[in-house]
Backbone of each chain as ProteinMPNN parsed JSONL, in Angstrom:
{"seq_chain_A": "XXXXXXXXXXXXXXXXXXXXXXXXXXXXXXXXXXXXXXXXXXXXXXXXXXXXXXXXXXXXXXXXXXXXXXXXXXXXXXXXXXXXXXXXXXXXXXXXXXXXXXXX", "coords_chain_A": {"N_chain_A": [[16.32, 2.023, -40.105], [15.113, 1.842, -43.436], [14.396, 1.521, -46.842], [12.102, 2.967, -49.105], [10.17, 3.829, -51.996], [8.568, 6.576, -53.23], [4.896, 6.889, -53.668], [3.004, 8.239, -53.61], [0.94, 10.772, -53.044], [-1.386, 11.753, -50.211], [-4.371, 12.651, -49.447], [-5.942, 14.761, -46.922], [-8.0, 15.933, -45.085], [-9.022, 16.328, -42.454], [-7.71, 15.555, -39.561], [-5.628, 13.779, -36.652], [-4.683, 16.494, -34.717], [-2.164, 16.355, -33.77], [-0.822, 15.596, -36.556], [-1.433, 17.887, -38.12], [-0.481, 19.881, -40.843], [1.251, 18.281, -41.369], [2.565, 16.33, -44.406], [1.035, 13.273, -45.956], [2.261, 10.608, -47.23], [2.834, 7.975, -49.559], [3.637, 4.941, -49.823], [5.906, 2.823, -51.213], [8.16, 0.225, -49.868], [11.469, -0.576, -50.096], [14.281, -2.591, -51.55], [17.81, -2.818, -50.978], [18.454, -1.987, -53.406], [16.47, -0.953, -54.633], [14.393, -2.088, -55.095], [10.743, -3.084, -55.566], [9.418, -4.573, -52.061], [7.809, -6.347, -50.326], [5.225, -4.762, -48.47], [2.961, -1.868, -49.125], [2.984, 1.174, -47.569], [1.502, 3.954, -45.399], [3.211, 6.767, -44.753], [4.224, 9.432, -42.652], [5.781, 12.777, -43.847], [8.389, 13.943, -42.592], [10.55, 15.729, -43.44], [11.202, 17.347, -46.283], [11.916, 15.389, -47.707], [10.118, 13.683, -49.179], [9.804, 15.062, -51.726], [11.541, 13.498, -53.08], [12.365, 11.0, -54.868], [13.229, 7.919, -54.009], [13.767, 6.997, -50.759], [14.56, 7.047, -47.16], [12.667, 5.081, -44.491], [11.924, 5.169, -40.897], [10.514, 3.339, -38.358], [7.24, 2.694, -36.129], [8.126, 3.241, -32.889], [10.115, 5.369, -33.129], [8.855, 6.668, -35.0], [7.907, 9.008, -34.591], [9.786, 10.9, -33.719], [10.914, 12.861, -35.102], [9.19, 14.403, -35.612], [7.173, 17.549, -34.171], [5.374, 17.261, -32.146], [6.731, 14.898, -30.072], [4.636, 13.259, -28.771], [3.064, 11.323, -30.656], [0.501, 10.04, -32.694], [1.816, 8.397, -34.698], [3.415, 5.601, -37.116], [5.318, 5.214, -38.948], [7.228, 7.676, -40.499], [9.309, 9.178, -42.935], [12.46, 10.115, -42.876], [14.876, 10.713, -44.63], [16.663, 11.613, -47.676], [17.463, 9.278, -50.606], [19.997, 9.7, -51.813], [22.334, 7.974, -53.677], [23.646, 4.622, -53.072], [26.202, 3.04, -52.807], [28.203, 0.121, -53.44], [29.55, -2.838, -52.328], [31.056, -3.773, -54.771], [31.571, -1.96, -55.961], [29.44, -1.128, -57.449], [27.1, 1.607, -57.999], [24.041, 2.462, -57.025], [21.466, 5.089, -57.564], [18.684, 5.372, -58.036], [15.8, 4.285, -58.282], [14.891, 2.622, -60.646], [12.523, 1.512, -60.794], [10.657, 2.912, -60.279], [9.434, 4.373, -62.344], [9.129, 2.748, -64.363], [6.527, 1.876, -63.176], [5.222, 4.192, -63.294], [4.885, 5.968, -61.646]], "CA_chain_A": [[15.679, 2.733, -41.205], [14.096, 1.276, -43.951], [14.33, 1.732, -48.066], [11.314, 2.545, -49.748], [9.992, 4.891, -53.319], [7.304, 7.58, -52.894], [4.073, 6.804, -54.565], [1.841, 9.741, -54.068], [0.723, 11.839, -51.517], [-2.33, 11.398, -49.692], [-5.29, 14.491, -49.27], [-6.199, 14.293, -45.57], [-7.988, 17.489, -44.282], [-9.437, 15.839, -41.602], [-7.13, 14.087, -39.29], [-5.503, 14.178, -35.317], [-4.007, 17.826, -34.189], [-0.316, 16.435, -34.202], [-0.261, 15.215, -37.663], [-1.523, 18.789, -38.912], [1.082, 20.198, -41.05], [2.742, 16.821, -42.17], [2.544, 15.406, -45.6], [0.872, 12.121, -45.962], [2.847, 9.689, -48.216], [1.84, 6.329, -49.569], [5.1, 4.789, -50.069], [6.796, 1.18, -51.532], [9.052, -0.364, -49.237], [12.653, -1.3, -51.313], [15.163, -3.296, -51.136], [19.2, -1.409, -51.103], [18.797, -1.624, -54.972], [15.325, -0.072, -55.128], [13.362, -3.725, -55.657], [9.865, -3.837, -54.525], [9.53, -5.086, -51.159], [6.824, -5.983, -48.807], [3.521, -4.278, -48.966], [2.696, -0.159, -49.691], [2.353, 1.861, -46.272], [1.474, 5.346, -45.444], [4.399, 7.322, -43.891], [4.568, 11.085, -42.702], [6.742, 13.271, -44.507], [9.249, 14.841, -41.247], [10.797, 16.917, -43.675], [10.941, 17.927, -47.405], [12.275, 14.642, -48.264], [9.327, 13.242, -50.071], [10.032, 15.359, -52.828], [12.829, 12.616, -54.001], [11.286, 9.423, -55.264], [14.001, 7.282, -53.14], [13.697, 8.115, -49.165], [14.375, 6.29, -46.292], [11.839, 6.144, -43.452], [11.676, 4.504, -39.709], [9.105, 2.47, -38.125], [7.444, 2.371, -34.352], [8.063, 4.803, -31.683], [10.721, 6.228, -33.28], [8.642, 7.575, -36.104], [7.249, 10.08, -34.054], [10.612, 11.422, -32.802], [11.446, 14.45, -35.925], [7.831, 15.564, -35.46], [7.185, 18.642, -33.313], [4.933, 17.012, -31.318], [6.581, 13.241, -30.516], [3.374, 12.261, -28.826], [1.995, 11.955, -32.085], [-0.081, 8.742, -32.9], [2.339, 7.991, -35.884], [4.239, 4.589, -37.135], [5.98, 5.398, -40.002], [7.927, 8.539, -40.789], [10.024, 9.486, -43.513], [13.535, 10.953, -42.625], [16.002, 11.002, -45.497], [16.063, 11.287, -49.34], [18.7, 8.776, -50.676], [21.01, 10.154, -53.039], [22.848, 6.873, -53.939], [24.038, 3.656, -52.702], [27.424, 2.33, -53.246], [27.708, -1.125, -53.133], [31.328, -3.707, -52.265], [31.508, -4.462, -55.631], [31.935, -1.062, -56.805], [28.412, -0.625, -58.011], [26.366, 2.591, -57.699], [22.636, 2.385, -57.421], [21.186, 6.202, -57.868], [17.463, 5.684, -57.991], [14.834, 2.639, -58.174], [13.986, 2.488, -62.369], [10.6, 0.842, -60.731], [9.707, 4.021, -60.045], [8.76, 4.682, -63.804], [7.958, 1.862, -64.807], [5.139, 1.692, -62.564], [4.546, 5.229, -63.731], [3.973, 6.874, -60.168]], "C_chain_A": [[15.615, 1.832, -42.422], [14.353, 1.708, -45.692], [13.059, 1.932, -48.732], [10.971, 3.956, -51.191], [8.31, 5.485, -53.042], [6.279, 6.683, -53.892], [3.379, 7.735, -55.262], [1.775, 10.025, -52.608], [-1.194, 11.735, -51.347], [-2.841, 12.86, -49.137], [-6.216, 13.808, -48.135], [-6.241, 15.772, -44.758], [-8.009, 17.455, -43.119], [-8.544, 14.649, -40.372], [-6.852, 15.181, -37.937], [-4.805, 15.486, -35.455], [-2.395, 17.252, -34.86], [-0.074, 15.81, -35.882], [-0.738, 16.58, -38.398], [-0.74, 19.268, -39.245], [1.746, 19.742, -42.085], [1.971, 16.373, -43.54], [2.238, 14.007, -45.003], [1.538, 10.724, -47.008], [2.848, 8.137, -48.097], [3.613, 5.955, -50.312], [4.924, 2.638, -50.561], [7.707, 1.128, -50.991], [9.978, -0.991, -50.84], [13.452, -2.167, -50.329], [16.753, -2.515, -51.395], [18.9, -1.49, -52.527], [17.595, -0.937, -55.304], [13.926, -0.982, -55.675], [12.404, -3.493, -54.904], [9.485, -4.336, -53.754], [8.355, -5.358, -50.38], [5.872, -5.137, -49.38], [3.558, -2.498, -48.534], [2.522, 0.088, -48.346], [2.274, 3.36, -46.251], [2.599, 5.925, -44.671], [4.428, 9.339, -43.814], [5.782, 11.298, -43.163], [7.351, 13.917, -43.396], [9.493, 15.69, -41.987], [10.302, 17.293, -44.97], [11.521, 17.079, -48.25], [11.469, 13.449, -49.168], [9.29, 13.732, -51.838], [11.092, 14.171, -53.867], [11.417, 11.517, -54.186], [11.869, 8.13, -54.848], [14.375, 7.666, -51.864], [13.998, 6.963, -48.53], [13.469, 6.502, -45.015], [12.047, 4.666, -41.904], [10.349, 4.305, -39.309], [8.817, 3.043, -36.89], [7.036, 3.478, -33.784], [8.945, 5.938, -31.991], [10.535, 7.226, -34.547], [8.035, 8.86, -35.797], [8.394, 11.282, -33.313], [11.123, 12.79, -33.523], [10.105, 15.216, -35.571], [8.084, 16.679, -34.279], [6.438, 18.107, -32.086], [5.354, 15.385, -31.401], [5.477, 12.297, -29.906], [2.373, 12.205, -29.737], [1.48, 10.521, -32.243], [0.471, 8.717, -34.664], [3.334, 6.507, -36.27], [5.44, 3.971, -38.19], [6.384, 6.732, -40.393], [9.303, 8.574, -41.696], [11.572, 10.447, -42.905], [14.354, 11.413, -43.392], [15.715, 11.281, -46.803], [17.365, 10.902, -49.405], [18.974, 9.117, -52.129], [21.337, 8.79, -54.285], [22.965, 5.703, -53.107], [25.255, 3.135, -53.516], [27.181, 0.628, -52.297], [29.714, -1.816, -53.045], [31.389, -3.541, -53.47], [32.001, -3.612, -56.588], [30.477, 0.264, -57.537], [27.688, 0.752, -57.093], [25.135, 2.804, -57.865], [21.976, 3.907, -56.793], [19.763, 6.419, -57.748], [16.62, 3.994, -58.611], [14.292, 2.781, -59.926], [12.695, 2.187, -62.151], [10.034, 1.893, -60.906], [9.201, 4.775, -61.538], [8.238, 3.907, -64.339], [6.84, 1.417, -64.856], [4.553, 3.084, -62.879], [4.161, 6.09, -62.864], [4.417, 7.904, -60.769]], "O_chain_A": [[16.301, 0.828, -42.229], [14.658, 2.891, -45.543], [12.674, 0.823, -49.101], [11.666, 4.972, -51.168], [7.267, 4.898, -52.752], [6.726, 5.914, -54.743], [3.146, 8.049, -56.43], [2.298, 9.676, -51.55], [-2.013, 11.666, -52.264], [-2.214, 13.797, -48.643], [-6.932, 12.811, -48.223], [-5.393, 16.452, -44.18], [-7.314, 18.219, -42.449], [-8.659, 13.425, -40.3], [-7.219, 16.344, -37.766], [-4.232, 15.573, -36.541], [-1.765, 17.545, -35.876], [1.095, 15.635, -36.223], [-0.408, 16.49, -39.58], [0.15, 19.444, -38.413], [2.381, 20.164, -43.051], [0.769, 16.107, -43.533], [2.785, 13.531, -44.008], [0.692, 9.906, -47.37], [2.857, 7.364, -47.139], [4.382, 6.593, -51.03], [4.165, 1.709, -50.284], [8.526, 1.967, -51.365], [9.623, -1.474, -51.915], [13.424, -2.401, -49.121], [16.705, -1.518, -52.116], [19.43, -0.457, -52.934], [17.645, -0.265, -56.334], [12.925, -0.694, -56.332], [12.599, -3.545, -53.69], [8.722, -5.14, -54.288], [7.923, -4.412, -49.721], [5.756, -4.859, -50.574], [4.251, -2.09, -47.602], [1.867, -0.776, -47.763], [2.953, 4.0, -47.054], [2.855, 5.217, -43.697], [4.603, 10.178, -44.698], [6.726, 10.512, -43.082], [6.564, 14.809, -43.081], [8.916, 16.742, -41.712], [9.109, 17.586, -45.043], [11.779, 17.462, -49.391], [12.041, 12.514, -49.727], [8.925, 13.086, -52.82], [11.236, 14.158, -55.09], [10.242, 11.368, -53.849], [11.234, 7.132, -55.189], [15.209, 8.559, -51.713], [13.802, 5.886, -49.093], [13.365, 7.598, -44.464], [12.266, 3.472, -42.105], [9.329, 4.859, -39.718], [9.65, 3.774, -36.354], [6.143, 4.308, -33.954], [8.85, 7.07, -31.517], [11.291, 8.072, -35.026], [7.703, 9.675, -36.657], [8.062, 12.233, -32.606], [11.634, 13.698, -32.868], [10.022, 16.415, -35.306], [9.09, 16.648, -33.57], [6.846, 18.482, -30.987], [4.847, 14.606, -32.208], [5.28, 11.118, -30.2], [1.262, 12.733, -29.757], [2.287, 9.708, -31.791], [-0.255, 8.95, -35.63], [4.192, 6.393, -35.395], [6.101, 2.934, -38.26], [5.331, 7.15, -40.876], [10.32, 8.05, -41.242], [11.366, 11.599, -42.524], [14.777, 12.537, -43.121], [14.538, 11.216, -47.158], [18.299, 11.458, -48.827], [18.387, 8.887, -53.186], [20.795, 8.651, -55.382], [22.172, 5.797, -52.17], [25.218, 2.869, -54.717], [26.561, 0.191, -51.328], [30.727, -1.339, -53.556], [32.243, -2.656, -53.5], [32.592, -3.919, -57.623], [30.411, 1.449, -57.863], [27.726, 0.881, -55.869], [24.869, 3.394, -58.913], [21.944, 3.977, -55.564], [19.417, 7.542, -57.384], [17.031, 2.99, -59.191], [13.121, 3.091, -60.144], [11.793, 2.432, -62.952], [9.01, 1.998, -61.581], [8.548, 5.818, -61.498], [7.112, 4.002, -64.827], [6.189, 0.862, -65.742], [3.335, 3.175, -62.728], [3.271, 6.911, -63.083], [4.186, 9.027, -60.322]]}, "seq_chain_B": "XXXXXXXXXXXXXXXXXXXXXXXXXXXXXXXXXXXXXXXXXXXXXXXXXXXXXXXXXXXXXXXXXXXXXXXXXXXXXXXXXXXXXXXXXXXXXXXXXXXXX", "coords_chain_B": {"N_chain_B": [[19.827, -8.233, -30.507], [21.544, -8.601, -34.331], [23.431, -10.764, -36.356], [24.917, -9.778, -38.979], [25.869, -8.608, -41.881], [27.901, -5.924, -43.561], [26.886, -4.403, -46.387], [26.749, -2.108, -47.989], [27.189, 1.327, -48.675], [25.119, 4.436, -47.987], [23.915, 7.278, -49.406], [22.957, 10.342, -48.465], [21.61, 13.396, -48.837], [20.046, 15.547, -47.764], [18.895, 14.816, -45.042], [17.179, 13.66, -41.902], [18.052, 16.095, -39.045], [19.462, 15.216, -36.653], [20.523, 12.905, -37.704], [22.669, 13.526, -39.075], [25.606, 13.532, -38.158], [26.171, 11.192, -38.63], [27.498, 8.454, -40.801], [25.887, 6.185, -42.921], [25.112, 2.781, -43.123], [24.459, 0.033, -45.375], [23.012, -3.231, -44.105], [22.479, -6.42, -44.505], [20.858, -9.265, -42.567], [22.49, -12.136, -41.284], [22.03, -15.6, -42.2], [21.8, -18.896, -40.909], [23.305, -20.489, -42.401], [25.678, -18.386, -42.588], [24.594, -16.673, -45.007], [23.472, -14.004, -46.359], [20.518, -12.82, -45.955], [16.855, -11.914, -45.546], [15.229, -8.486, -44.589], [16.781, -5.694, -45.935], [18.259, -3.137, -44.363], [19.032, -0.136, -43.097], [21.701, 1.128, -40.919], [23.271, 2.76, -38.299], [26.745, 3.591, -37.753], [29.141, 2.113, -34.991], [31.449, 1.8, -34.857], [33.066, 1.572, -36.862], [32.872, 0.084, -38.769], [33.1, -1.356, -41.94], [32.492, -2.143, -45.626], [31.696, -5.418, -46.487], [31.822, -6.483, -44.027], [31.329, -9.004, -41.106], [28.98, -7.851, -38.946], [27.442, -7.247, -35.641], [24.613, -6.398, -34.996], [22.448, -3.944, -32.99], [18.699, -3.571, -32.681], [17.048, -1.629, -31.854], [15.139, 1.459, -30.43], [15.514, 2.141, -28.085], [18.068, 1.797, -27.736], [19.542, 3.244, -29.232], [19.351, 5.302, -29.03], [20.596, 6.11, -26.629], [23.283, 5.016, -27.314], [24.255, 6.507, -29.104], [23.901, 9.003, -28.168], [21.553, 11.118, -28.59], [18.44, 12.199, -27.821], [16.545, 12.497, -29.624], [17.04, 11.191, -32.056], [15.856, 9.323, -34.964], [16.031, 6.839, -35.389], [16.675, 2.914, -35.377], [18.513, 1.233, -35.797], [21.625, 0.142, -34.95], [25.395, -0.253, -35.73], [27.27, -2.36, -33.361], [29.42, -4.091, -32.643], [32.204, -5.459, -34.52], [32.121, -8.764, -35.924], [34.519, -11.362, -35.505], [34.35, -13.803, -35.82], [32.523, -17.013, -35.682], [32.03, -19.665, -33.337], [30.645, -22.506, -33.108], [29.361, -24.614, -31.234], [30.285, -28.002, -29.834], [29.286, -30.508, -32.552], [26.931, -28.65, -33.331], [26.995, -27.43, -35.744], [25.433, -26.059, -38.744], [24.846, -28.301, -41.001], [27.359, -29.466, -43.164], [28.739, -26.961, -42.695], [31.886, -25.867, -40.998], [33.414, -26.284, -37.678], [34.393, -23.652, -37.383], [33.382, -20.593, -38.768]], "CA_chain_B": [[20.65, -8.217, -31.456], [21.28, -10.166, -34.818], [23.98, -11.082, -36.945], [24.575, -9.134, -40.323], [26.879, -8.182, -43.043], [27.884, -4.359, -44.027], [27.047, -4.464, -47.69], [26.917, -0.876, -48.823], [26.656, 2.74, -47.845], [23.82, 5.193, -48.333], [24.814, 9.106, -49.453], [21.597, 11.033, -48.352], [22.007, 14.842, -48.829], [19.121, 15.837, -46.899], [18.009, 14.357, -43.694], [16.864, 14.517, -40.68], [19.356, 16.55, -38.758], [19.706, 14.27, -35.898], [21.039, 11.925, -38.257], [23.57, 14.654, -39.803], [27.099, 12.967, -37.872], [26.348, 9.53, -39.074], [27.814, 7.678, -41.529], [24.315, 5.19, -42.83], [25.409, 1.638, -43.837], [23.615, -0.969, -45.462], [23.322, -4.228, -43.296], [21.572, -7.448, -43.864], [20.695, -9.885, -41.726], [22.556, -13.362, -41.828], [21.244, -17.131, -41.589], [22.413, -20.021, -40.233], [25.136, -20.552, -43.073], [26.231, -17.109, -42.566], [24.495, -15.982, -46.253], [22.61, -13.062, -46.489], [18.629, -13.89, -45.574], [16.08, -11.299, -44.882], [15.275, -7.226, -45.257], [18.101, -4.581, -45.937], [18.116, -1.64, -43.513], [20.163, 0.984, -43.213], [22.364, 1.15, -39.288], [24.33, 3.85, -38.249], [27.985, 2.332, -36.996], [29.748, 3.004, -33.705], [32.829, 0.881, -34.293], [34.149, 1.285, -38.067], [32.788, -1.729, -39.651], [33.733, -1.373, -43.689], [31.496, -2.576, -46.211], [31.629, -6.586, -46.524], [32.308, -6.721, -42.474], [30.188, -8.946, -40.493], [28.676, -7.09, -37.571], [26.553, -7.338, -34.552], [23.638, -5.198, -34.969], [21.408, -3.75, -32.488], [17.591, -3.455, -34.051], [16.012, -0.935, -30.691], [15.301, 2.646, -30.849], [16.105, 3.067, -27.202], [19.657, 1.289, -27.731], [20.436, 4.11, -30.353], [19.332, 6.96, -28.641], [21.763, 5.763, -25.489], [24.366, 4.685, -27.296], [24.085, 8.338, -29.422], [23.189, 10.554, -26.565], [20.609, 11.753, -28.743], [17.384, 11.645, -27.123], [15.117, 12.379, -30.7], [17.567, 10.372, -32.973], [14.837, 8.388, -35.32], [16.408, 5.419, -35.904], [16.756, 1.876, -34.512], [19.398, -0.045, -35.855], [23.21, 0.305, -34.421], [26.391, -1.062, -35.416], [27.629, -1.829, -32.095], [30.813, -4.491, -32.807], [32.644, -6.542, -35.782], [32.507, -9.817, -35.627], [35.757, -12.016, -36.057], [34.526, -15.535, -35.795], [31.325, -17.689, -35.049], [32.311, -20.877, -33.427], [29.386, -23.342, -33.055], [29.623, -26.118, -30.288], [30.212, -29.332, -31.25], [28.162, -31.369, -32.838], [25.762, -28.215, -33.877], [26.864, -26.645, -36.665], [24.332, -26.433, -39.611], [25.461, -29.78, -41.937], [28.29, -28.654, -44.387], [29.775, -26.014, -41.944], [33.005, -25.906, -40.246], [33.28, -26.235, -36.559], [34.435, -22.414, -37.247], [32.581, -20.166, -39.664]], "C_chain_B": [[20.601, -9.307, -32.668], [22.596, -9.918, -35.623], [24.436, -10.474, -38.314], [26.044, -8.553, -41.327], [26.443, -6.92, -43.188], [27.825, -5.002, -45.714], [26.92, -2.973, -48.83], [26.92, 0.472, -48.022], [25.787, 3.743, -48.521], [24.443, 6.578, -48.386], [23.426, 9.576, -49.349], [22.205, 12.851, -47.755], [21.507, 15.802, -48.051], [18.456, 14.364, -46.335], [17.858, 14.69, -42.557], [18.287, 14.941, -39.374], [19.932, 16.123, -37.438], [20.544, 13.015, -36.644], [22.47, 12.102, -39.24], [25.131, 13.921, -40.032], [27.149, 11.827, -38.358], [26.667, 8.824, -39.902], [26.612, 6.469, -41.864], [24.791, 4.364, -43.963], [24.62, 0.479, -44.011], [23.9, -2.414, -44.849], [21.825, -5.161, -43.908], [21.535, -8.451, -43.239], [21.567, -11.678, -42.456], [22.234, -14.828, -41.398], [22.61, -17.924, -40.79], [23.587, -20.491, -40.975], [25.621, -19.54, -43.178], [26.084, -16.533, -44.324], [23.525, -15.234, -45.4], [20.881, -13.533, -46.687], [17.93, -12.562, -44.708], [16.498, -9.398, -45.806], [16.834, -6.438, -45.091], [17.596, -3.48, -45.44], [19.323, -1.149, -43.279], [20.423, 0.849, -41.209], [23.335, 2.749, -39.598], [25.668, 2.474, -37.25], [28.963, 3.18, -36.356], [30.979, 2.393, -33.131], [33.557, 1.05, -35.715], [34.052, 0.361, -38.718], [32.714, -0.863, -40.918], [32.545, -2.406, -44.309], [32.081, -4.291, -46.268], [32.134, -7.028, -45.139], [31.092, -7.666, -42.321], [29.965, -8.562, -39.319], [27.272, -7.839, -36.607], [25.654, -6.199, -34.755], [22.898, -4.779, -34.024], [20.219, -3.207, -33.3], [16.661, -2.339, -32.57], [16.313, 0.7, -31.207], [15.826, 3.524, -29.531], [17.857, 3.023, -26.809], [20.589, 2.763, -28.701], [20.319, 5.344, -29.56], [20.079, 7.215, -27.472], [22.667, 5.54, -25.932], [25.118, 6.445, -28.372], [24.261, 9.422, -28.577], [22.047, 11.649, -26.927], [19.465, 11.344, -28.635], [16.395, 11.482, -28.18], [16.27, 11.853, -32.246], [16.479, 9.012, -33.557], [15.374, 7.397, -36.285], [16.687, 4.204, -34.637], [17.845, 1.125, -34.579], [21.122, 0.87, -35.705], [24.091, -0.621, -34.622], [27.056, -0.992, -34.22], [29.124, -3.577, -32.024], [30.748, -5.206, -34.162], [33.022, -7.48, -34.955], [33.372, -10.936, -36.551], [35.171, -12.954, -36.953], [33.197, -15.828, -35.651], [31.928, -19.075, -34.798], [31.324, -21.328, -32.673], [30.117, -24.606, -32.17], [29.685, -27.091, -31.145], [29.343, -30.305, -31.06], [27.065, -29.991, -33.667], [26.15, -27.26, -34.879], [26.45, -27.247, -37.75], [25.646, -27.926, -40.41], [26.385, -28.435, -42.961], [29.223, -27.542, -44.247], [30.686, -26.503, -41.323], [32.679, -25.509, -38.862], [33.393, -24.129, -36.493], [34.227, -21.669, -38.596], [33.442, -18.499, -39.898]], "O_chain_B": [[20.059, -10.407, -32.567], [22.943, -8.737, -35.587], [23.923, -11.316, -39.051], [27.124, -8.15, -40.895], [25.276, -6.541, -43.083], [28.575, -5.88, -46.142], [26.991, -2.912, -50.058], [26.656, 0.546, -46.823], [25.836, 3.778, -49.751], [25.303, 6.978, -47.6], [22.665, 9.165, -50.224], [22.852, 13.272, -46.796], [22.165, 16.756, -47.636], [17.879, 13.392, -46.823], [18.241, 15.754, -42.072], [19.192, 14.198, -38.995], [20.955, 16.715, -37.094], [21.178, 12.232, -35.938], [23.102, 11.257, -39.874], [25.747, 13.714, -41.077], [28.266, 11.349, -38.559], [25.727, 8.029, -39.924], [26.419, 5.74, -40.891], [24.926, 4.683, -45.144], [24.113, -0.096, -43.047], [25.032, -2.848, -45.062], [20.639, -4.836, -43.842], [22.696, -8.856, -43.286], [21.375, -12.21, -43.549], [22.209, -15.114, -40.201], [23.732, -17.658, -40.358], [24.644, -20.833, -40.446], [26.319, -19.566, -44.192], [27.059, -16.077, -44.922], [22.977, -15.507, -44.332], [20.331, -14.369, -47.403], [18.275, -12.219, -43.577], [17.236, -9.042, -46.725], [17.725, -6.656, -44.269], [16.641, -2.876, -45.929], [20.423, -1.703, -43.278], [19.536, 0.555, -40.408], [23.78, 3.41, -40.536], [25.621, 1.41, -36.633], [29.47, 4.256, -36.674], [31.466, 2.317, -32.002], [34.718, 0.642, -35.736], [34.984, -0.233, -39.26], [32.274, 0.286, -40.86], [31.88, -3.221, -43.668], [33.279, -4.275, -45.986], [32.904, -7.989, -45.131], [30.062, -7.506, -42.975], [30.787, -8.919, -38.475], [26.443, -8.692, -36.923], [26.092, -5.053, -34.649], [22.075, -5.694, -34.063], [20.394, -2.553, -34.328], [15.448, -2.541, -32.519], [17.189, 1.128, -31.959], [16.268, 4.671, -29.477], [18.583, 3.707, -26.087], [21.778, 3.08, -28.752], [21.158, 6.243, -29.512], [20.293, 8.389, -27.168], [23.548, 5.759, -25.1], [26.135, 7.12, -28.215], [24.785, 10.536, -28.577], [21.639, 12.585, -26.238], [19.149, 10.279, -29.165], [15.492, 10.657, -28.05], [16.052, 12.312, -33.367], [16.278, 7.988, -32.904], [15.217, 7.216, -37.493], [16.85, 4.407, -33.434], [18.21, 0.412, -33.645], [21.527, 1.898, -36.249], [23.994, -1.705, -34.047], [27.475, 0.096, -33.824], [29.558, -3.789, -30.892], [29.735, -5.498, -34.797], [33.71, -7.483, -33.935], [33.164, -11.309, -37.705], [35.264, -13.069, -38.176], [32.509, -14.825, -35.461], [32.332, -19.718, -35.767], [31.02, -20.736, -31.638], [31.11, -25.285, -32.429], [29.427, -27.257, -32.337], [28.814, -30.816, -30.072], [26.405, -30.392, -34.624], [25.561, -26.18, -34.841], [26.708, -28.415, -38.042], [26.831, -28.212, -40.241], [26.207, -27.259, -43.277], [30.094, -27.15, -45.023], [30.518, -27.665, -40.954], [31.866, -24.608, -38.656], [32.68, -23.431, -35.773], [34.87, -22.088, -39.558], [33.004, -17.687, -40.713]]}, "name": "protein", "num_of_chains": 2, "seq": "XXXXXXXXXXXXXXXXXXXXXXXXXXXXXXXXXXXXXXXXXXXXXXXXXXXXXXXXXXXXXXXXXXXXXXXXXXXXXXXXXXXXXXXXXXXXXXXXXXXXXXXXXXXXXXXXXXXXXXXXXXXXXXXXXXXXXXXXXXXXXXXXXXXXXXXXXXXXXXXXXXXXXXXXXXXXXXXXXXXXXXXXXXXXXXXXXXXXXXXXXXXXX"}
C-alpha cells in the first residue's frame, strides 16, 4: 500500500457496470511524510475513506479485491484514511501541509 | 523479495476491514550501502520487526493473501523476517563496505 493526498473527485456517469457506485478520486501519490511523489492517478474510493485528505491506496490486482464485484477492471483503489504516522525519531506526521498549499 | 528498513508506523482509524488485525508499518527499500533508496510503502508484519529493523519484505499480493489466509486482503507487501546480517562474498562488497554490513 501506497501514501498518497486526495485531490478531487472525478464526475463519471458513464462508465463499466462494476465500477457503478464507487467514487472516482484523482489522487497525489506521497511520500511517509506527505511529500509529493510520482505522478497524479485516478483511484476508486472502496470505502468512505476519501473523505480524509491523507489515504492509503493499493495498486494491480489487488485493487479490485474490497470491491463487490473483484472482477472489476480497476488498478488503483483506495483502502485506508491515515490518521498519523509516527516516525523512530519520535516524530508525528498528522497530515501532508501540501495539501493546502496547493489549495485542493 | 527486497531488502528494507521499518521506519515508522501508520495509525489509520478507518480501513478496509480485511486490514482491521494488522499492525501497518512503514518500510523502505534499501541500496547497495544498506541506505534508504526508493518509494515508502506501508507492509503489514508477520514476525515483530520494530521500527528501525531491517527486514525482508515480500512486494506480491498473492504472498499476502497466503501468508494471511485472507483470500480479499488488498495489499501486497509482507514483513516476512528480520534481518541480522548481510555478508557479501569476498571481494564484492560495494567499495567502503565491510566484508559484513
Amino acid at each position: 500500500m501506497q501514501f498518497a493526498r486526495v485531490l478531487g473527485r472525478l464526475v463519471s456517469t458513464r462508465k463499466v457496470a462494476p465500477l457503478e457506485g464507487y467514487r472516482l478520486l484523482w489522487i497525489q501519490p506521497t511520500d511517509a511524510r506527505g511529500h509529493a511523489e510520482g505522478e497524479p492517478l485516478v483511484a476508486v474510493d472502496a470505502g468512505q475513506y476519501g473523505e480524509g485528505e491523507w489515504v492509503t491506496y493499493v495498486t494491480s490486482r489487488e485493487a479490485s479485491l474490497p470491491l463487490r464485484d473483484t472482477f472489476c477492471p480497476v488498478d488503483a483503489a483506495i483502502v485506508g484514511k491515515i490518521d498519523f504516522v509516527d516516525f523512530a525519531d519520535g516524530e508525528r506526521v498528522t497530515s501532508p501541509t501540501a495539501t493546502r498549499e496547493a489549495g485542493a | 523479495m527486497i531488502l528494507a528498513r521499518v521506519i515508522g508506523m501508520v495509525t489509520s482509524s478507518d480501513k478496509d476491514p480485511e486490514l482491521g488485525a494488522y499492525k501497518l508499518l512503514v518500510v523502505v527499500p534499501l541500496g547497495l550501502d544498506l541506505e534508504a533508496e526508493g518509494e515508502e510503502t506501508i507492509a503489514i508484519d508477520r514476525v515483530g520487526a520494530g521500527i528501525g529493523e531491517r527486514v525482508l519484505v515480500v512486494r506480491e499480493g498473492n504472498a499476502a493473501r497466503q501468508i494471511t489466509g485472507r483470500d480479499k486482503i488488498p495489499l501486497q507487501n509482507v514483513i516476512v523476517g528480520v534481518v541480522d546480517d548481510v555478508n557479501w562474498l569476498e571481494g564484492r562488497a560495494p567499495a567502503g563496505r565491510q566484508e559484513r554490513g
